[in-house]
C-alpha positions in Angstrom: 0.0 0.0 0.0 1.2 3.4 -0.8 1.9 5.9 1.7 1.3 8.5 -0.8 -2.3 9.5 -1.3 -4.3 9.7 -5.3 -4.6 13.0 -5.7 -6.4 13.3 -8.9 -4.8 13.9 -12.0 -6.8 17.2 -12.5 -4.7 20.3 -12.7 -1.1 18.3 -12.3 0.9 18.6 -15.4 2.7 15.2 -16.4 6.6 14.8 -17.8 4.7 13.0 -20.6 2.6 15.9 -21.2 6.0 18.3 -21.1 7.6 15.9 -23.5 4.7 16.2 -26.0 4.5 19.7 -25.1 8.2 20.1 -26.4 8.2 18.1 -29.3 5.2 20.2 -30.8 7.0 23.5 -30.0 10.5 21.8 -31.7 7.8 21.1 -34.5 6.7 24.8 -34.8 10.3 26.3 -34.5 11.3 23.8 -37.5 8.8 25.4 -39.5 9.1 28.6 -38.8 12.8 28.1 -39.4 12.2 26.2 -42.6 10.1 29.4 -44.1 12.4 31.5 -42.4 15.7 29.5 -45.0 13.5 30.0 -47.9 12.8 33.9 -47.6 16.3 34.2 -46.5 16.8 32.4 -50.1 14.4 34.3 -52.1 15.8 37.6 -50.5 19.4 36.6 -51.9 18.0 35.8 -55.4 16.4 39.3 -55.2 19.3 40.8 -54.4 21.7 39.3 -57.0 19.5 40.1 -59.3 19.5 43.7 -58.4 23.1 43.7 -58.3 22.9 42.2 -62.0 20.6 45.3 -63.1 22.8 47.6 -61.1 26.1 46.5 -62.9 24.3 46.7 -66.3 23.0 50.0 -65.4 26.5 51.5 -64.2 27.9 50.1 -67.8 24.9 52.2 -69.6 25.9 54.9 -67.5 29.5 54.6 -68.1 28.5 54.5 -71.9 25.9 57.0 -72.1 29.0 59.6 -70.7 31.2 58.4 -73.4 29.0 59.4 -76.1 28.0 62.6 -74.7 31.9 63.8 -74.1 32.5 62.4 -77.7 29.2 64.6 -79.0 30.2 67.4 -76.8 33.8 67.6 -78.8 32.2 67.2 -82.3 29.5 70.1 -81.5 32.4 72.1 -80.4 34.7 71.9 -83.2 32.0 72.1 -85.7 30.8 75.3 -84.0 34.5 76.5 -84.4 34.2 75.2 -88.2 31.2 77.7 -88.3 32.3 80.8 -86.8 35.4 80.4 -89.0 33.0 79.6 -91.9 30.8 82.5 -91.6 34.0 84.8 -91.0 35.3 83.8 -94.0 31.9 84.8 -96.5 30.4 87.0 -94.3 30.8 89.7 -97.6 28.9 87.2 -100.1 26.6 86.3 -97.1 25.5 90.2 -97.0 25.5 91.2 -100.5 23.4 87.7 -101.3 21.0 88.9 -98.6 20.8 92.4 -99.7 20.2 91.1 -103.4 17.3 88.3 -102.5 15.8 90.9 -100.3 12.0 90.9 -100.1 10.8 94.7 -100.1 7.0 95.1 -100.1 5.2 98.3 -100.1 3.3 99.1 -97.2 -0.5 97.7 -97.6 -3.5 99.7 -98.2 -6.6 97.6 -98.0 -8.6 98.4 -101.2 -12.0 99.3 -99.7 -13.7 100.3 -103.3 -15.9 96.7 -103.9 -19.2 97.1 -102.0 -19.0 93.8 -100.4 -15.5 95.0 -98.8 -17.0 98.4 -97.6 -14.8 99.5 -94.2 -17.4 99.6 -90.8 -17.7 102.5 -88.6 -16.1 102.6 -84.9 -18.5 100.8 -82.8 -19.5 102.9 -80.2 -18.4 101.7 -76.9 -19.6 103.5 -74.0 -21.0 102.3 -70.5 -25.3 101.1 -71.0 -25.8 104.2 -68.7 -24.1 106.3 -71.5 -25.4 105.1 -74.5 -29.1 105.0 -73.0 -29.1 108.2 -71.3 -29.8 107.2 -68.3 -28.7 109.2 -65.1 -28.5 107.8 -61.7 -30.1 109.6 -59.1 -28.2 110.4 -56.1 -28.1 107.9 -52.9 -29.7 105.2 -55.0 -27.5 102.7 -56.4 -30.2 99.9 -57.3 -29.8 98.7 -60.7 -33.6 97.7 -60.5 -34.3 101.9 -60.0 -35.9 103.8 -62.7 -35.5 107.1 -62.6 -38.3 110.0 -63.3 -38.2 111.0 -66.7 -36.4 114.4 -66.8 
């Protein structure tokens, strides 16, 4: 006979129930560490390939400045080839200018045809104005009509 009284097995927590405990937490952190490898995995694919389209983009870069200091010392001598150019005939530039010159009277619109007769001024004066109509002091209602004078 035991000298140790059954308790019941309500509220006690047995090693078997720890162990089983455990294991499904070693279970969880396994697959949390699994997903965690395979972000960890996508993240470095990402990131090579970033470091691909960076390197291609520096070389585009690098590129792209080579043709614009190669432009840049074409424009400039051909500029120089200009102004030297333009030195050079600036007297048969002028004379050709001055003998090709367009010289045009100054217009007069014929007004003679009756469908092309010239109109009047049109008479632009305030409504008061052109209606005659005064407005009588300390009343400034536009609905007002004023005695007839």
């Amino acid at each position: 006979m035991s000298l140790i009284p059954i308790r019941s097995r309500h509220g006690r927590h047995r090693a078997t129930d720890k162990v089983t405990a455990l294991e499904d937490d070693n279970r969880r952190l396994l697959r949390q560490l699994f997903g965690a490898i395979g972000a960890i995995a996508a993240l470095k694919a990402k990131l090579a390939d970033s470091r691909t389209k960076q390197a291609d983009a520096e070389m585009k870069v690098v590129a792209l400045d080579a043709d614009v200091y190669e432009l840049t010392a074409e424009r400039d001598h051909l500029a120089e080839t200009v102004a030297v150019l333009r030195r050079r005939f600036a007297a048969e530039l002028a004379a050709d200018a001055n003998a090709t010159a367009v010289t045009v009277p100054a217009s007069v619109r014929d007004t003679t045809a009756v469908d092309d007769q010239a109109t009047h001024p049109i008479d632009v004066r305030p409504l008061w104005d052109a209606l005659g109509i005064r407005a009588t002091p300390g009343n400034t209602s536009p609905a007002h009509i004023p005695p007839a004078a």
